[in-house]
LOKEKE-246665 format. One line per 5 residues: for each residue x, y, z of C-alpha. Coordinates in steps of 0.02 Angstrom, whole numbers. Layout:
X/Y/Z | ...
END
This chain:
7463/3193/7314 | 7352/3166/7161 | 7213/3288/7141 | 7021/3202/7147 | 6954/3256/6958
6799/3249/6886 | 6758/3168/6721 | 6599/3215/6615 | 6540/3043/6536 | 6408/3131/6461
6298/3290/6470 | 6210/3196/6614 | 6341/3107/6697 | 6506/3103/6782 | 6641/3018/6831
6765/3031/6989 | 6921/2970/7030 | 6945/2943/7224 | 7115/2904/7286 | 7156/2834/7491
7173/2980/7586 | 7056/3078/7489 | 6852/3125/7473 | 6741/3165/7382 | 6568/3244/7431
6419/3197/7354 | 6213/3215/7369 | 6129/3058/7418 | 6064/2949/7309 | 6166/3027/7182
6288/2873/7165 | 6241/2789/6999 | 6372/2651/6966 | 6553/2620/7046 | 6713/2532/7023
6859/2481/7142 | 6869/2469/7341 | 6757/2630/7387 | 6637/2669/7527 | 6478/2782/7546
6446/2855/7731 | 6317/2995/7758 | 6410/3175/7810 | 6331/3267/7933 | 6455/3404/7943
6453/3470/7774 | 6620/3452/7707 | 6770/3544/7770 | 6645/3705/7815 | 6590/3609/7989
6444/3609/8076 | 6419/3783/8084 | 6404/3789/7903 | 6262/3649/7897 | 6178/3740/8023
6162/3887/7919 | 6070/3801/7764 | 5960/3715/7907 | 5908/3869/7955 | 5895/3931/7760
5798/3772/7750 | 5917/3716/7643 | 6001/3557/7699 | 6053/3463/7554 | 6094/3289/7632
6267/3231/7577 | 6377/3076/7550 | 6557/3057/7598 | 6637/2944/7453 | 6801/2868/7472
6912/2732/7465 | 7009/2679/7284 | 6909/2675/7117 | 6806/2772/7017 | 6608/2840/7039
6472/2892/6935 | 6371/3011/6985 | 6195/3108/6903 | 6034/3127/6959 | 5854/3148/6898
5927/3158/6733 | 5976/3346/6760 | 6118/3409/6644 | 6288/3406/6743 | 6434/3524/6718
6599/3531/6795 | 6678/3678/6859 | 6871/3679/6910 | 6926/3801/7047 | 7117/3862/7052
7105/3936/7232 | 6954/4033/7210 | 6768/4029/7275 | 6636/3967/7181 | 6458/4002/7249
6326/3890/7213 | 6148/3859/7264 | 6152/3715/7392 | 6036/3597/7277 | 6138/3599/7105
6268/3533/7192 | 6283/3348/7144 | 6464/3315/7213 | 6625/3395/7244 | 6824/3399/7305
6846/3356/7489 | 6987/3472/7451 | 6856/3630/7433 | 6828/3705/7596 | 6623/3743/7594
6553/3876/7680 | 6385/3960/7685 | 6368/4164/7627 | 6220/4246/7661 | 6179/4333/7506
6138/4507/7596 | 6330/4528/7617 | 6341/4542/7460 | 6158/4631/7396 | 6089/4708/7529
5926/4738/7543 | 5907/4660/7356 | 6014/4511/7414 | 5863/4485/7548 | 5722/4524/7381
5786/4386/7285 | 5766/4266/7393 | 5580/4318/7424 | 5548/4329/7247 | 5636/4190/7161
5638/4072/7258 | 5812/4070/7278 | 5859/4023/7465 | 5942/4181/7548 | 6080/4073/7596
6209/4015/7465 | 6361/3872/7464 | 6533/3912/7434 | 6676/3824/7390 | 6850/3869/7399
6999/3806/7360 | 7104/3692/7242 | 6976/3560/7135 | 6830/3543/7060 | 6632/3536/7085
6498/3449/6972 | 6362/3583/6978 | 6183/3516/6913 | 6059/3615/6790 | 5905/3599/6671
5936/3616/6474 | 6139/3626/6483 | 6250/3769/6563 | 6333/3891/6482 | 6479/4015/6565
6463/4188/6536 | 6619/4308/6594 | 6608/4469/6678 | 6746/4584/6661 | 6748/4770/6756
6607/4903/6670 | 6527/4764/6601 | 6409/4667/6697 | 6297/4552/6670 | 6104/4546/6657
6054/4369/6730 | 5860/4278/6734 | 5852/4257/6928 | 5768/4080/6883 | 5919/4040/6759
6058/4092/6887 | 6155/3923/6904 | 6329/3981/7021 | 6471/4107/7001 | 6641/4136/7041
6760/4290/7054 | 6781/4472/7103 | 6583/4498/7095 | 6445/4581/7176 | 6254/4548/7160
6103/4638/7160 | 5923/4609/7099 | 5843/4745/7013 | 5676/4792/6922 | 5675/4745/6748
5559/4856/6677 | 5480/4814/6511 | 5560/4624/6530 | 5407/4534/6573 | 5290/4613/6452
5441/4565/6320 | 5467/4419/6370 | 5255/4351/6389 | 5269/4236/6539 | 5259/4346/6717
5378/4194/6790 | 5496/4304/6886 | 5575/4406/6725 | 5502/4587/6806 | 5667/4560/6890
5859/4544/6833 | 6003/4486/6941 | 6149/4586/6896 | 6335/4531/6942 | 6455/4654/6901
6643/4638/6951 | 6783/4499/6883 | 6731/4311/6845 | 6601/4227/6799 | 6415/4163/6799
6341/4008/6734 | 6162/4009/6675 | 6056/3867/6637 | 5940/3864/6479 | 5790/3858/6580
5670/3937/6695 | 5639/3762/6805 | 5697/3727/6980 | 5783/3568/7035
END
């Protein structure tokens, strides 16, 4: 069965292919121009994570309201102009805050991780003081997602003994072997002149990788 793949038109835009028997997940509103036989029917399960994993962003205050696409053609999606980058996932999880997604594989399986699990106490910090929800999307599996982002994305790697020192604000997703935890960046926010949020750094350390925006905004 062909695999649903994601096309970047441009740095703002994208493309999908959607094949019978196949999906693809999308926010609302986030349909921009179609070809071909294809329908548009609001999800309320969430993709292939179920209800229980739409409950959990509910109660993160996080619903992100989402589109099932299918049919035969081909999609555009982007939305408020935000710059759109596509990640591809060979059966590993990719975990993503709930509003940069703009659309993804029905074949991902999305799920909902509590980021305490995986920073403790810190896990619980950054979401009081970043802004970040304390509940994050994953997606697992074979395909790819189209993950959104002020100022262009770039993908950093992390390899073992050498993590990496992350703007909370900037943190886009990441993928991999790789742990969290937000600590005090001491010195940073004097450097730095702004007071924003960079008295802290999010530090992943493991095997994979993070993608950072090249900005401070929220969606």
């Amino acid at each position: 069965m062909p695999t649903t793949a994601f096309r970047e038109i441009n740095s703002k835009m994208v493309e999908a292919t959607v094949v019978p028997g196949r999906v693809v997940y999308s926010q609302r509103g986030a349909m921009l121009a179609y070809r071909g036989d294809v329908t548009f029917t609001p999800n309320i399960q969430g993709g292939q994570g179920g209800l229980a994993s739409m409950l959990g962003r509910r109660v993160a205050n996080e619903a992100t309201p989402l589109m099932t696409v299918e049919g035969s053609g081909t999609v555009m999606f982007g939305h408020g102009g935000h710059h759109v980058h596509v990640i591809a996932l060979s059966g590993d999880t990719l975990y993503v805050e709930a509003d940069r997604l703009l659309a993804f594989d029905g074949t991902l399986r999305q799920g909902t991780v509590f980021l305490g699990e995986q920073g403790g106490v810190m896990g619980l910090v950054r979401g009081q003081f970043t802004g970040q929800g304390l509940f994050t999307t994953s997606l697992q599996g074979h395909g790819s997602a189209a993950v959104m982002a002020h100022g262009g994305v770039i993908e950093v790697p992390i390899t073992p003994g050498r993590p990496v020192h992350v703007d909370p604000q900037a943190y886009v997703a990441h993928h991999g072997d790789v742990r969290n935890k937000l600590s005090a960046a001491l010195g940073w926010r004097e450097m730095v002149g702004r007071g924003s949020g960079e008295g802290f750094q999010l530090e992943l350390s493991g095997s994979g990788a993070v993608y950072v925006q090249a900005s401070e905004k929220k969606l």
